[in-house]
C-alpha angles and dihedrals in degrees: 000000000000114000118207119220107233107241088038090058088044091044089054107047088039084059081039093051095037085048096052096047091048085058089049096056088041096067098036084057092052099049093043088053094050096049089051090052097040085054087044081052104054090044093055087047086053097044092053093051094062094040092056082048 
């Protein structure tokens, strides 16, 4: 059986659980950034339609 060395163990779940929450934060920013341009977007679209008209 492997035995783990103590700090080495901590050292890896801490990169495991920063990892993981980076990840986490990663995909909320992306989906936040993609709903604020999709609704600019829209704006621009709307403001353009009743330029043209």
């Amino acid at each position: 059986m492997i035995q783990y060395n103590d700090k080495l163990y901590k050292k890896v779940s801490g990169a495991g659980k920063a990892g993981i929450t980076i990840g986490i934060i990663s995909i909320i920013t992306g989906i936040s950034i993609g709903i604020i341009s999709i609704i600019f977007g829209s704006k621009l679209i709307n403001a353009r339609n009743q330029l043209i008209d």
